[in-house]
C-alpha atoms as a printed R data frame, in Angstrom:
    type eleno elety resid chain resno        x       y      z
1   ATOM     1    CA   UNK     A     1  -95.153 -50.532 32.961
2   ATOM     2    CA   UNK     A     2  -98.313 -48.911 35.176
3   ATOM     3    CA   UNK     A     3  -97.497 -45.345 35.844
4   ATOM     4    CA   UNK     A     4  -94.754 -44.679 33.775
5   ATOM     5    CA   UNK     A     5  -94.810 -42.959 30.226
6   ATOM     6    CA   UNK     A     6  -92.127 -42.179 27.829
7   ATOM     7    CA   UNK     A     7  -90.845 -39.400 25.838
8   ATOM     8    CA   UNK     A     8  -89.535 -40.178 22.691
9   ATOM     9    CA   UNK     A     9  -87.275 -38.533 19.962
10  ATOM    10    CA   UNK     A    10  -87.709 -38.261 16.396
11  ATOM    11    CA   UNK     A    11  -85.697 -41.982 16.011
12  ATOM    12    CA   UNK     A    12  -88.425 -43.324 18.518
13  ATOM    13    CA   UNK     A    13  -85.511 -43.577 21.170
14  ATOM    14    CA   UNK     A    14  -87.043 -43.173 24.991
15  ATOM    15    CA   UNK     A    15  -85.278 -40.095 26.025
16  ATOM    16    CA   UNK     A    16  -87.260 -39.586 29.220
17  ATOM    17    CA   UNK     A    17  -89.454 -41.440 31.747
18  ATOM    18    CA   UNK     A    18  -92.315 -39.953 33.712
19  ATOM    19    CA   UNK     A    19  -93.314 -41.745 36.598
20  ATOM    20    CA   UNK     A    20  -96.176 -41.213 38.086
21  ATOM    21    CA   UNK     A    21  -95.419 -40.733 41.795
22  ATOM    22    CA   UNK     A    22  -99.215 -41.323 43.052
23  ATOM    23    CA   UNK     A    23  -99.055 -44.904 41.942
24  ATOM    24    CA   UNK     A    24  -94.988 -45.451 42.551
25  ATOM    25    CA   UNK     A    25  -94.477 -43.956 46.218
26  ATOM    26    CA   UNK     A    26  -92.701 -45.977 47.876
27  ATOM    27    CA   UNK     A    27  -89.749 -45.503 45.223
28  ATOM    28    CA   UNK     A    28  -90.634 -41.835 45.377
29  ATOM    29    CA   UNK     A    29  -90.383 -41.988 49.555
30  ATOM    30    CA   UNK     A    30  -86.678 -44.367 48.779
31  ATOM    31    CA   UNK     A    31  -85.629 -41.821 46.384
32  ATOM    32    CA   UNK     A    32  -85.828 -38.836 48.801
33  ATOM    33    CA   UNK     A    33  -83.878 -41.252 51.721
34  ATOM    34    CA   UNK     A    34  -81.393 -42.262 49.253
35  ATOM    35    CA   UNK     A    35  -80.180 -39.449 46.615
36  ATOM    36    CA   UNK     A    36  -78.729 -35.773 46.497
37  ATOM    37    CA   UNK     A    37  -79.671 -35.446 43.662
38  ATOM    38    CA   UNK     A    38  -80.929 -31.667 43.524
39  ATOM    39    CA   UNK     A    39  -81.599 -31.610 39.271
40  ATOM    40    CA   UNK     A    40  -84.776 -33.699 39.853
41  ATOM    41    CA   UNK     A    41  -87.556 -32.636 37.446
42  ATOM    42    CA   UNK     A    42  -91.009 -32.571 38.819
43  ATOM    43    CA   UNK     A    43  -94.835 -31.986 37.322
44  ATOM    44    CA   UNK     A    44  -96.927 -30.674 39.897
45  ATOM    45    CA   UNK     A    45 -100.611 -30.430 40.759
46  ATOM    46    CA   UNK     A    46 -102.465 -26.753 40.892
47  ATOM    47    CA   UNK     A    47 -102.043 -27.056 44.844
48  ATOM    48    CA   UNK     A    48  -98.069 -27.160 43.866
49  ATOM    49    CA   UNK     A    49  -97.961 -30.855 44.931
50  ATOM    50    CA   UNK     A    50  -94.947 -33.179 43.058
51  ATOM    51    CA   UNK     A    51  -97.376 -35.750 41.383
52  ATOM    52    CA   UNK     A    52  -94.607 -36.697 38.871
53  ATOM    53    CA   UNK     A    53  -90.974 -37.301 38.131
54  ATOM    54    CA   UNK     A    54  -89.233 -36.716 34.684
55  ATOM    55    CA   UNK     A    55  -86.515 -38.510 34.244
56  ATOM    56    CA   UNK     A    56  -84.088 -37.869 31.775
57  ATOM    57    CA   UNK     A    57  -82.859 -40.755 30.401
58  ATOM    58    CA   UNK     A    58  -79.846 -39.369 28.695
59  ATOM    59    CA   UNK     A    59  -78.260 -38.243 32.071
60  ATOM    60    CA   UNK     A    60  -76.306 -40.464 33.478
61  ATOM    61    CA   UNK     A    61  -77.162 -39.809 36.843
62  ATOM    62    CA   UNK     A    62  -80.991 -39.760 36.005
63  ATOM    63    CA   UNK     A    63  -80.149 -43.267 33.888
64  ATOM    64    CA   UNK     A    64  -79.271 -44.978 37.434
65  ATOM    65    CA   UNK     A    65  -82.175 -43.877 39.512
66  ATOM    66    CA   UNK     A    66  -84.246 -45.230 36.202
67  ATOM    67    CA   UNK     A    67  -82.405 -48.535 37.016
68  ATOM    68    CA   UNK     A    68  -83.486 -48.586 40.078
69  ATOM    69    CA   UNK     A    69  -86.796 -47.687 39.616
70  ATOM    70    CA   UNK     A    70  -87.145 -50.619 37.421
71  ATOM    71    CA   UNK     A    71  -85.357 -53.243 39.810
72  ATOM    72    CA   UNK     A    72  -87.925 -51.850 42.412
73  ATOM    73    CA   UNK     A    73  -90.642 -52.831 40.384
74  ATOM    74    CA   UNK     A    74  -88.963 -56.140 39.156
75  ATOM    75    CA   UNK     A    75  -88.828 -56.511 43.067
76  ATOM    76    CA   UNK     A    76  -92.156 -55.546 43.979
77  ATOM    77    CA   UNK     A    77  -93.806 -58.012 41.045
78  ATOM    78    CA   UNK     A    78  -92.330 -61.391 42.514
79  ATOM    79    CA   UNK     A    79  -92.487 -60.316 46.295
80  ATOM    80    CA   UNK     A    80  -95.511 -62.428 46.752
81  ATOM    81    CA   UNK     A    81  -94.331 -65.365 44.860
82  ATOM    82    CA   UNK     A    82  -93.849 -68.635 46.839
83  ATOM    83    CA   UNK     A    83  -90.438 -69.052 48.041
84  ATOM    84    CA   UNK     A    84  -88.288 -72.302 47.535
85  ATOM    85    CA   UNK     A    85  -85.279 -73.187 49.738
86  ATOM    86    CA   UNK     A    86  -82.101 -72.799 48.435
87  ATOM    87    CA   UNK     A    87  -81.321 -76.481 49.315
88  ATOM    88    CA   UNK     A    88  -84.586 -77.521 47.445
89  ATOM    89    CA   UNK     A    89  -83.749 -75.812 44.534
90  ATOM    90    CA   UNK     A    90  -80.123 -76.759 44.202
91  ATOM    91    CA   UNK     A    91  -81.375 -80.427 44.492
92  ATOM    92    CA   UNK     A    92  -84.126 -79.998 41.648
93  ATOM    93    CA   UNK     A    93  -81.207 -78.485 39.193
94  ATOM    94    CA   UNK     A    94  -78.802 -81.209 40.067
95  ATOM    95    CA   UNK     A    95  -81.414 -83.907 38.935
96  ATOM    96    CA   UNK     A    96  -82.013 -81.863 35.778
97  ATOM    97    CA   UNK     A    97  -77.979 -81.616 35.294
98  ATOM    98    CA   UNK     A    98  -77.552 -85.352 35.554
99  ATOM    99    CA   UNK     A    99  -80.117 -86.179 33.019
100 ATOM   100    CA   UNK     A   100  -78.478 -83.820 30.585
């Protein structure tokens, strides 16, 4: 996934997730609107800037906002795909049903 690397443990288990908030700011922006969270971990820049967010992937609370990071970006990678109508594509698995 662009802009996100992992820390692993000695079992090769993902323990954390940075995220790279240059590249992922609109979740960065929705995160702010959205959470209280106050034990957010941050990297910053030499001008103090947050340019990253560690997430620590064996807290439960920081385990949600990683799910939604990653149904952002499931989101964000079909957004432009052509849409079907629901009537359309009810009809086209019917026809596959029948010939089952």
């Amino acid at each position: 996934m662009q802009g996100v690397q992992f820390l692993v443990n000695s079992a090769n288990e993902r323990i954390s997730a940075l995220i790279d908030l240059k590249i992922h700011a609109e979740f960065w922006a929705a995160l702010q609107a959205e959470t209280a969270n106050s034990s957010l971990i941050f990297l910053t820049n030499e001008h103090g800037q947050k340019v990253a967010l560690v997430l620590d992937l064996t807290d439960e609370e920081d385990q949600e906002l990683w799910e939604d990071f990653c149904d952002g970006v499931a989101i964000a990678t079909v957004a432009h795909e052509p849409r079907i109508a629901w009537a359309t594509a009810k009809a086209d698995l019917d026809s596959i049903a029948t010939r089952v």
